[in-house]
KOLTORKOL-672215 format. One record per residue (C-alpha): residue number from 1; residue in one letter; z, y, x. Coordinates in nm, 2 decimals, always signed. Layout:
REM residues N
ZASE_NUM_A_Z_Y_X
...
This chain:
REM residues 362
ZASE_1_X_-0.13_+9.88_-11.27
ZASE_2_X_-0.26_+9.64_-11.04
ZASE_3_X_-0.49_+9.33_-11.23
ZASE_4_X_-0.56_+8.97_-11.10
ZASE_5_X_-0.79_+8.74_-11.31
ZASE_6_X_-0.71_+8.41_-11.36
ZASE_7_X_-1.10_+8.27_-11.35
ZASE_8_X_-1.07_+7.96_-11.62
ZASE_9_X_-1.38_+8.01_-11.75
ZASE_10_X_-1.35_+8.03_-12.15
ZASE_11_X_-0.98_+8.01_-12.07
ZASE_12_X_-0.97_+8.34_-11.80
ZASE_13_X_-0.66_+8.54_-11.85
ZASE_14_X_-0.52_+8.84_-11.66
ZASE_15_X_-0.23_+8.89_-11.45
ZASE_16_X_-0.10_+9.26_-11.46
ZASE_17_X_+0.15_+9.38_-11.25
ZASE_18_X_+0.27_+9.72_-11.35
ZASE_19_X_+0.51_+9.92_-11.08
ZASE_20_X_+0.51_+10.24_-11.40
ZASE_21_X_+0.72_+9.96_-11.59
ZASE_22_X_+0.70_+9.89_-11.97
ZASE_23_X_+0.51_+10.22_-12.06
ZASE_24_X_+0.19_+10.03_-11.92
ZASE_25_X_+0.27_+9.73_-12.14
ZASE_26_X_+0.04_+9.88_-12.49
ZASE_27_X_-0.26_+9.96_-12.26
ZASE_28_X_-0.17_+9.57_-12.15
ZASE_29_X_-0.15_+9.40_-12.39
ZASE_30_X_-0.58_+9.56_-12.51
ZASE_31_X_-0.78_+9.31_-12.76
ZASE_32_X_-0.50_+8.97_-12.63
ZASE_33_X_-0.32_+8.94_-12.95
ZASE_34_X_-0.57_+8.84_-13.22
ZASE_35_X_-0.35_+8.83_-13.55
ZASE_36_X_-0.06_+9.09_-13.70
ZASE_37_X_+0.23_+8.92_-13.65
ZASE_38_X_+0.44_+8.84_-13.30
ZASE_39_X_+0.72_+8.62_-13.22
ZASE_40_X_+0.92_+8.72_-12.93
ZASE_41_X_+1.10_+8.45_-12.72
ZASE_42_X_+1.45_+8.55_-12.51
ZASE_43_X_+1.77_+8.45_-12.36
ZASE_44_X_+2.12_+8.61_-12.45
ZASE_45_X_+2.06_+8.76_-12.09
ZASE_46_X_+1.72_+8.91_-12.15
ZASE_47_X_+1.78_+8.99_-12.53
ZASE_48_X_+2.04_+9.22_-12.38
ZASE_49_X_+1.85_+9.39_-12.11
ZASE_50_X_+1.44_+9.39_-12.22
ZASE_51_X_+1.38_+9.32_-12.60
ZASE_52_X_+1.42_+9.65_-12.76
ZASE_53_X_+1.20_+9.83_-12.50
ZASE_54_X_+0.91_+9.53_-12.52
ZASE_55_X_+0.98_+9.52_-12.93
ZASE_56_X_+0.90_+9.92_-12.93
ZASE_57_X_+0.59_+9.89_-12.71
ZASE_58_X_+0.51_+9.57_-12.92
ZASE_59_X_+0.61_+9.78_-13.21
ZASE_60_X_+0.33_+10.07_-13.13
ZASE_61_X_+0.05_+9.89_-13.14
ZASE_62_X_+0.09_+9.80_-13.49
ZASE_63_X_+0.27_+9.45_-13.49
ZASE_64_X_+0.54_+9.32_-13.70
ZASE_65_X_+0.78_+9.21_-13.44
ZASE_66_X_+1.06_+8.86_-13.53
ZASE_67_X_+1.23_+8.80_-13.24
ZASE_68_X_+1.42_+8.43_-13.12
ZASE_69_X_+1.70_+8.43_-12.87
ZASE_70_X_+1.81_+8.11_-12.72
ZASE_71_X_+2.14_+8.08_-12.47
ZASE_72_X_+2.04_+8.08_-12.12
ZASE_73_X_+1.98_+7.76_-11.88
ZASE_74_X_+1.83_+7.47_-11.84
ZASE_75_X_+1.97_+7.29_-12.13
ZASE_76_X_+1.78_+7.56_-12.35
ZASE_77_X_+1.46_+7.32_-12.25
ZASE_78_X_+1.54_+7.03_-12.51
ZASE_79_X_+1.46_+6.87_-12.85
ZASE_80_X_+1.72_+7.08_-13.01
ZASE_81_X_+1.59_+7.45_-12.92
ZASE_82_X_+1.22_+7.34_-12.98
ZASE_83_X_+1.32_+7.24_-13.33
ZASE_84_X_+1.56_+7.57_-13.40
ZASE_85_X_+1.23_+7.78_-13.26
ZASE_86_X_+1.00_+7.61_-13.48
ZASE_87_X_+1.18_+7.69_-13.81
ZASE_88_X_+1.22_+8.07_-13.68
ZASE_89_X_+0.82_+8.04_-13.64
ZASE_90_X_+0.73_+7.90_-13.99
ZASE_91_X_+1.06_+8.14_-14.14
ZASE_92_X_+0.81_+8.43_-13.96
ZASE_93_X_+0.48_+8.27_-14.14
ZASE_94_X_+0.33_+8.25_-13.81
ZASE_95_X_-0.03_+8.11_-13.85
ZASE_96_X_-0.31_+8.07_-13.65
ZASE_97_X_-0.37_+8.43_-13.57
ZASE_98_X_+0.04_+8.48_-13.42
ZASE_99_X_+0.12_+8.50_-13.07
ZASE_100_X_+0.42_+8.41_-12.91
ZASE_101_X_+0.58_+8.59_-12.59
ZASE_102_X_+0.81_+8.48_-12.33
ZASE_103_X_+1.06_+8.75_-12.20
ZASE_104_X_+1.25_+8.61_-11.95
ZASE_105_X_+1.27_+8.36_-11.63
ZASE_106_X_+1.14_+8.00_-11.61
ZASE_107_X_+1.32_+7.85_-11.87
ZASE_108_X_+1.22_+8.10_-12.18
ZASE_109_X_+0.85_+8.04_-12.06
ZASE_110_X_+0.82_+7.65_-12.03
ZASE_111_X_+1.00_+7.64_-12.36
ZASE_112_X_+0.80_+7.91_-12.53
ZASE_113_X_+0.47_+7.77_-12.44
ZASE_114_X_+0.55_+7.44_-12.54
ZASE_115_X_+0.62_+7.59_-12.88
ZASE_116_X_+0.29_+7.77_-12.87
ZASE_117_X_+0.11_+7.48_-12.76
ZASE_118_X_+0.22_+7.26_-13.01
ZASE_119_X_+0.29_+7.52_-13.29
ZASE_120_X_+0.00_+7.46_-13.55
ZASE_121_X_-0.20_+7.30_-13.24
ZASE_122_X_-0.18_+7.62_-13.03
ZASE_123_X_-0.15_+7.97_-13.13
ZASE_124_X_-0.15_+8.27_-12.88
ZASE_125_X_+0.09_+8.29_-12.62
ZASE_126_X_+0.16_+8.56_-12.36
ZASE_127_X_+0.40_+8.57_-12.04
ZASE_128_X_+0.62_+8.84_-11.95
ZASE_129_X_+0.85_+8.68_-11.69
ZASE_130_X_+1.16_+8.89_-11.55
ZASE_131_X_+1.31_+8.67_-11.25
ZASE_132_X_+1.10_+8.69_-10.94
ZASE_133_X_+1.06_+8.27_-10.96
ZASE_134_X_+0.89_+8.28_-11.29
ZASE_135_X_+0.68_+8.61_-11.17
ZASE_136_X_+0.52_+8.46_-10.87
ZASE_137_X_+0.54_+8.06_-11.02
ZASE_138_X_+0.60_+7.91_-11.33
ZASE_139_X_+0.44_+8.21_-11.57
ZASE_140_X_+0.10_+8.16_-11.37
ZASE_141_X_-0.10_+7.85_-11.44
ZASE_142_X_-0.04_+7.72_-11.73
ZASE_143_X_+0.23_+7.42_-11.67
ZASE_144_X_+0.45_+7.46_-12.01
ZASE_145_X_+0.75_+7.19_-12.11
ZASE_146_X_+1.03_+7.05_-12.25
ZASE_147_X_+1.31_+6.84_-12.09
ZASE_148_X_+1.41_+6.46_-12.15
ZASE_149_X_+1.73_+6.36_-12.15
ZASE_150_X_+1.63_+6.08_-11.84
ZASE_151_X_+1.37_+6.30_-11.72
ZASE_152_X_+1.25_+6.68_-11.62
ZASE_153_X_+0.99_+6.83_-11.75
ZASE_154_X_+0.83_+6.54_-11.89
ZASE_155_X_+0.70_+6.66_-12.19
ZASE_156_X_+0.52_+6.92_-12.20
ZASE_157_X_+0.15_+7.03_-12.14
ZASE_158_X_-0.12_+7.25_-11.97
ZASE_159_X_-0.17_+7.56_-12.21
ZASE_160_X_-0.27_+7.92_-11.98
ZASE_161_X_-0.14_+8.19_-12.16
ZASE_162_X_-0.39_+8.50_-12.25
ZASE_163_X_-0.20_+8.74_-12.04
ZASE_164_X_+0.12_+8.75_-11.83
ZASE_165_X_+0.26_+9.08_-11.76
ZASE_166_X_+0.49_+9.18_-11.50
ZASE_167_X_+0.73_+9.44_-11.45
ZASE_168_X_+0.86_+9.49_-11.11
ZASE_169_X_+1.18_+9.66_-11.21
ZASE_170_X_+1.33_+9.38_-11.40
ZASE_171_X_+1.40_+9.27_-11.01
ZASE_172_X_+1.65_+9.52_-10.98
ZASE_173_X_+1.91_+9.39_-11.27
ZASE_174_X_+1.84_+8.99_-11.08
ZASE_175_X_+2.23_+8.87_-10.91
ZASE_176_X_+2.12_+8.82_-10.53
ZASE_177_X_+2.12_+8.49_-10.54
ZASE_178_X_+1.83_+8.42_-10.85
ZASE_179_X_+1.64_+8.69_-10.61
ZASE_180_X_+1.67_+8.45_-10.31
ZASE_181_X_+1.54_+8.18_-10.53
ZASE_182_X_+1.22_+8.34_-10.61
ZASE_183_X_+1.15_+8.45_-10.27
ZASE_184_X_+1.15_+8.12_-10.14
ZASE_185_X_+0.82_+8.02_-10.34
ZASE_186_X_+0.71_+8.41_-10.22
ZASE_187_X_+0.73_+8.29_-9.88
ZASE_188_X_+0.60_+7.93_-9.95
ZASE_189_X_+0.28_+8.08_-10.08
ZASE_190_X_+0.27_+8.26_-9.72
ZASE_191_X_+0.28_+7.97_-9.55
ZASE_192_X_+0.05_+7.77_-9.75
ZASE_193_X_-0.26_+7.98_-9.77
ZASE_194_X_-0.23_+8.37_-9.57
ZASE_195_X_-0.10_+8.35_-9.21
ZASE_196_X_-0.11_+8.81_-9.21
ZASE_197_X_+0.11_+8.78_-9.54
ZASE_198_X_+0.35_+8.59_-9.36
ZASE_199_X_+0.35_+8.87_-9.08
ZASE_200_X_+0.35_+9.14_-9.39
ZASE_201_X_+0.70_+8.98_-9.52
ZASE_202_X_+0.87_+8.98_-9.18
ZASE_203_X_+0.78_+9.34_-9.15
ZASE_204_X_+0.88_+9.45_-9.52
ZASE_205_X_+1.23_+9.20_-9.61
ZASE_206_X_+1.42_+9.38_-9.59
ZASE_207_X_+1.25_+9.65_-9.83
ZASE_208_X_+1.21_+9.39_-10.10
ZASE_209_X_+1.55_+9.29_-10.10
ZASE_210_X_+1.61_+9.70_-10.17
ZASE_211_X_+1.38_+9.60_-10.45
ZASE_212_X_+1.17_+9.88_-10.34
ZASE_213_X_+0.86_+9.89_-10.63
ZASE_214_X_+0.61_+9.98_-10.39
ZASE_215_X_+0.66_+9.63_-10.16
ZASE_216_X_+0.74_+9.42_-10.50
ZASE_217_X_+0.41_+9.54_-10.62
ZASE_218_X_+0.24_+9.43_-10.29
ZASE_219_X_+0.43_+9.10_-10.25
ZASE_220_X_+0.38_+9.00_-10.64
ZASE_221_X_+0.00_+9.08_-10.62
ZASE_222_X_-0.06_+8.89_-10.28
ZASE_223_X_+0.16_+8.58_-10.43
ZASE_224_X_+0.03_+8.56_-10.75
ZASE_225_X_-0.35_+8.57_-10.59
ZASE_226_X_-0.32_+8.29_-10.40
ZASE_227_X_-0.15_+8.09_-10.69
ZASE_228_X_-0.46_+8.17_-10.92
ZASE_229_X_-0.70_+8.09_-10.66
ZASE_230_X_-0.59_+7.74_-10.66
ZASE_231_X_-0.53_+7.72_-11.00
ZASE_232_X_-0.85_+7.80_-11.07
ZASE_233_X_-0.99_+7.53_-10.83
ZASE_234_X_-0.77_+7.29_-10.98
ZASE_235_X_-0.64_+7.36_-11.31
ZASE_236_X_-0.44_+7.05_-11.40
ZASE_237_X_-0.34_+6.92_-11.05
ZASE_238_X_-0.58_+6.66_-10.97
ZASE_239_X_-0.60_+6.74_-10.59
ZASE_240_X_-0.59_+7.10_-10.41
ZASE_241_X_-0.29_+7.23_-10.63
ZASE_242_X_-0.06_+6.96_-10.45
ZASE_243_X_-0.11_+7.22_-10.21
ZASE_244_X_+0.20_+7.47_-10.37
ZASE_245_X_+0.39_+7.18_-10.35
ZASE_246_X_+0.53_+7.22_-9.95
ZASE_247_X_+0.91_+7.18_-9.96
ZASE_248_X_+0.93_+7.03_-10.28
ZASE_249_X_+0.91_+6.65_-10.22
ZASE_250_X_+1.26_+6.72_-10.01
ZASE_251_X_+1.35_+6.98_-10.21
ZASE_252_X_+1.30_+6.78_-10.57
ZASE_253_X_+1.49_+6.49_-10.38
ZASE_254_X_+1.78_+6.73_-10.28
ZASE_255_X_+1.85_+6.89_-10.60
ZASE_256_X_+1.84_+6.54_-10.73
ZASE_257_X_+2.12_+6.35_-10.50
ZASE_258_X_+2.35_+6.68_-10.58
ZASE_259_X_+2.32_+6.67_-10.92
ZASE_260_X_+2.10_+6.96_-11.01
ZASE_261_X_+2.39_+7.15_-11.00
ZASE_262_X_+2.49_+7.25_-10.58
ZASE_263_X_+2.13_+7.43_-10.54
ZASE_264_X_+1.93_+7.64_-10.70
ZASE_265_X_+1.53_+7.53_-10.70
ZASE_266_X_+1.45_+7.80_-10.42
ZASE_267_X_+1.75_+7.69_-10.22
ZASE_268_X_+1.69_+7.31_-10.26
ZASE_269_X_+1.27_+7.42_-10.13
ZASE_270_X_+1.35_+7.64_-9.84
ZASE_271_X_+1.56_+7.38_-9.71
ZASE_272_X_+1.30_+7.12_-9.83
ZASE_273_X_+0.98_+7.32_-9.65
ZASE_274_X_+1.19_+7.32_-9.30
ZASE_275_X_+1.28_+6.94_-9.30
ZASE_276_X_+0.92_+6.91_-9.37
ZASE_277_X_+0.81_+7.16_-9.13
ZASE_278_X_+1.01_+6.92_-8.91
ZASE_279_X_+0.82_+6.59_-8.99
ZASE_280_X_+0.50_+6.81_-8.92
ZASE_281_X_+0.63_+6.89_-8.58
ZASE_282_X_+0.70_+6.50_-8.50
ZASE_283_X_+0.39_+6.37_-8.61
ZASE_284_X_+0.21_+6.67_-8.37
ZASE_285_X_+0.09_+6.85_-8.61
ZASE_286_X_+0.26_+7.22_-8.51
ZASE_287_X_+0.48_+7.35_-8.28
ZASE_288_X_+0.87_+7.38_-8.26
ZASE_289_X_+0.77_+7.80_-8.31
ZASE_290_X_+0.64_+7.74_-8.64
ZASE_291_X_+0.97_+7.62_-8.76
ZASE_292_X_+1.20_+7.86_-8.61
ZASE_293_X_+0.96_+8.15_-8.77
ZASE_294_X_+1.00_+7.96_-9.14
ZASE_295_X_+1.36_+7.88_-9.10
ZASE_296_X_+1.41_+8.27_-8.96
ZASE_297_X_+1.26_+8.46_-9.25
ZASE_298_X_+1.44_+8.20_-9.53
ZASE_299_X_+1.76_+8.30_-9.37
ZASE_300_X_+1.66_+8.67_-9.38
ZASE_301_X_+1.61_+8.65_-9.75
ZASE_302_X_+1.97_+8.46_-9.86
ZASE_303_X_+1.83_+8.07_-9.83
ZASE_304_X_+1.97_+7.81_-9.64
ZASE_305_X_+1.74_+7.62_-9.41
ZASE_306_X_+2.01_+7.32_-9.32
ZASE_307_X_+2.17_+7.05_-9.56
ZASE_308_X_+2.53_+7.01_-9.49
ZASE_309_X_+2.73_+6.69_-9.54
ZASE_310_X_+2.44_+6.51_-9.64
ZASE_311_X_+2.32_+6.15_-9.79
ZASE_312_X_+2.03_+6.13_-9.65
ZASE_313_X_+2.00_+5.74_-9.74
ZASE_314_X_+2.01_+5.87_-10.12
ZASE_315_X_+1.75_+6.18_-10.05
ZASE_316_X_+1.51_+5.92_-9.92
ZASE_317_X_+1.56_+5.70_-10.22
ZASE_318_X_+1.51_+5.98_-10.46
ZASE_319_X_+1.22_+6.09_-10.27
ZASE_320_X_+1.07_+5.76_-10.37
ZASE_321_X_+1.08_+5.88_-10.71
ZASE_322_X_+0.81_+6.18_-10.65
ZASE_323_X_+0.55_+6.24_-10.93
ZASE_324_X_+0.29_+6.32_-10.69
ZASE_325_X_+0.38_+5.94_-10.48
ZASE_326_X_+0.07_+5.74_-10.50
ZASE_327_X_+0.11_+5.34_-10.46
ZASE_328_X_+0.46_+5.37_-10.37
ZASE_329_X_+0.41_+5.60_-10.07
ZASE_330_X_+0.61_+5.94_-10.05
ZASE_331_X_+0.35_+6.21_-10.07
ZASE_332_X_+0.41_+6.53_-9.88
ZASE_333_X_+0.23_+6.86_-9.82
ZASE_334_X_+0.30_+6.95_-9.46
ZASE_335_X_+0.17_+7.23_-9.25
ZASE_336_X_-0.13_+7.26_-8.99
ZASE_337_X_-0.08_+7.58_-8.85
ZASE_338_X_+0.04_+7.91_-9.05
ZASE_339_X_-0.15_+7.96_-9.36
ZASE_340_X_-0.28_+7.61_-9.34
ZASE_341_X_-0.12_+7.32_-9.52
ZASE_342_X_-0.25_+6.95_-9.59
ZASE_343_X_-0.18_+6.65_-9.78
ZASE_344_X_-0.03_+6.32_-9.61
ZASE_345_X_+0.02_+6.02_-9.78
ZASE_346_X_+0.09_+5.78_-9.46
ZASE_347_X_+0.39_+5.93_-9.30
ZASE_348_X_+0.61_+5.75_-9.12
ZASE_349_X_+0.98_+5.67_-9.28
ZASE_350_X_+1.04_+5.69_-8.92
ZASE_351_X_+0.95_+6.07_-8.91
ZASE_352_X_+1.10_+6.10_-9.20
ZASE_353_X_+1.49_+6.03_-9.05
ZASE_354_X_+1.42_+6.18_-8.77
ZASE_355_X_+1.29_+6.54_-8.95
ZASE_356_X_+1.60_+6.49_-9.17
ZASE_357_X_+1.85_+6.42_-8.85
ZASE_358_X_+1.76_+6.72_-8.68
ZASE_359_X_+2.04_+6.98_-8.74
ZASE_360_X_+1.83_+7.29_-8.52
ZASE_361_X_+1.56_+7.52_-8.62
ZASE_362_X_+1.47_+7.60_-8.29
């Protein structure tokens, strides 16, 4: 079992990724869960695939064990599941003491930790995430939420877990297409912060896609590391986490203008980090090389890297729309050089069409 700390001071918490699987989840899980009693959180999917091994394990080390399963998706993030999850935690008694854990992808840990967060002010909460997104994003740093009905992931809160725990060989059971989605914030993390892991996933691709344990293992430890380096610089995005943010100012503005529905998040940012990979090459920043190497290894791991039939009058407007925009100008992260990545908050709308015209990757 391979071990990453999270340094948040009073709030530190490990990452552990485990290649022996759910055997190495007791020796985990150590002195992290303070009271008796544990709530696990699930989908139908992961109910189905991972609770009765993680209830055993849970099970062993002397807790009493309620489990909540809510149906999979995005519209399991709302009002109504929060309120069905709290009863099932005060139908448990959980108390102070409890601890809540996410099994599952994104989705089961936003709304999980929301409910631990706001349960009784915050009881314990711990991340086991199964889809290769959630392992190497949204189950490290904290970032936990609900959905509005006008608005994504607009309520919600920063609440770091006490431990997340990852087992590579949930990968395995992933359809090929949630795999690609995950391994386009894999390969954003490259190409934000670790030029040689860039040159480590275009030697080993096609080994991960075999979902071989020994190269998961490697890719989710060098992945998660650089995501808890800069959470630990900046834990509630006040300047250097913009940083993980390459591809997603197109990418948010994409999966907006079709819907939420034509692209998954990894598809809508792989196709979001080479338009702006693009804008970075007009303004001079990199080379035309730097591009065909991103769009390549996307392409080698199921993304798309072009927009087809595209409103790019509406992606622009939507881009307007940005969280991170400051004083009505779009925002982006855009790359320096591989590994390398700054923030921009001048760019030119004229770079902008033009990035966005350009159909090559070459």
């Amino acid at each position: 079992m391979q071990t990453i700390i999270v340094d948040l001071r009073e709030r530190a918490y490990p990452i552990h990724i485990a290649p022996e699987g759910w055997e190495a989840l007791p020796h985990a899980i150590g002195g992290t869960i303070k009271g008796k009693k544990v709530m696990v959180v699930c989908d139908e999917n992961t109910h189905r695939l991972y609770c009765s091994p993680v209830k055993s394990m849970l099970k062993t080390k002397g807790y009493t064990v309620y489990q909540a399963v809510v149906p999979p998706g995005e519209a399991s993030k709302s009002f109504k599941q929060a309120q069905a999850l709290y009863t099932k935690a005060l139908e448990a008694n959980l108390d102070r003491s409890s601890t809540i854990v996410a099994l599952g992808g994104g989705v089961v840990g936003d709304l999980a930790g929301f409910i631990a967060a706001t349960y009784m002010r915050g009881i314990g909460f711990i991340q086991i995430p199964t889809s290769l997104l959630a392992q190497v994003d949204s189950s490290v740093g904290g970032k936990v939420a609900i959905n509005h009905p006008l608005a994504k992931n607009i309520i919600g809160a920063f609440y770091q877990p006490r431990m997340v725990f990852i087992n590579p060989h949930t990968l395995s059971t992933l359809p090929p297409r949630e795999f690609a989605t995950g391994m386009a914030e894999l390969i954003k993390h490259a190409f934000i912060a670790d030029g040689g892991f860039i040159t480590w996933l275009e030697q080993n691709m096609e080994a991960l896609l075999s979902c071989d344990v020994q190269a998961l293992t490697n890719a989710l430890y060098r992945s998660c590391s650089i995501k808890a380096r800069v959470v630990e610089q900046d834990e509630r995005e006040a300047g250097l986490r913009m940083i993980l943010n390459f591809g997603h100012t197109i990418g948010h503005a994409i999966e907006s203008a079709t819907g939420y529905s034509k692209y998954t998040h990894g598809e809508a940012v792989a196709m979001g980090m080479v338009y702006e990979a693009k804008i970075a090459v007009h303004m001079g920043l990199i080379g035309q090389e730097y591009v065909k190497r991103l769009s390549s290894l996307l392409e080698r791991a199921g993304l798309p890297t072009t927009l087809e039939a595209a409103d790019w009058g509406l992606i622009i407007q939507r881009m307007a729309y940005d969280k991170k925009n400051v004083n009505s100008r779009i925002v982006f992260v855009l790359p320096t050089g591989y590994g390398k990545v700054e923030v921009f908050k001048d760019v030119a709308i004229d770079d902008i069409r033009r990035a966005l015209a350009d159909r090559q990757n070459t």
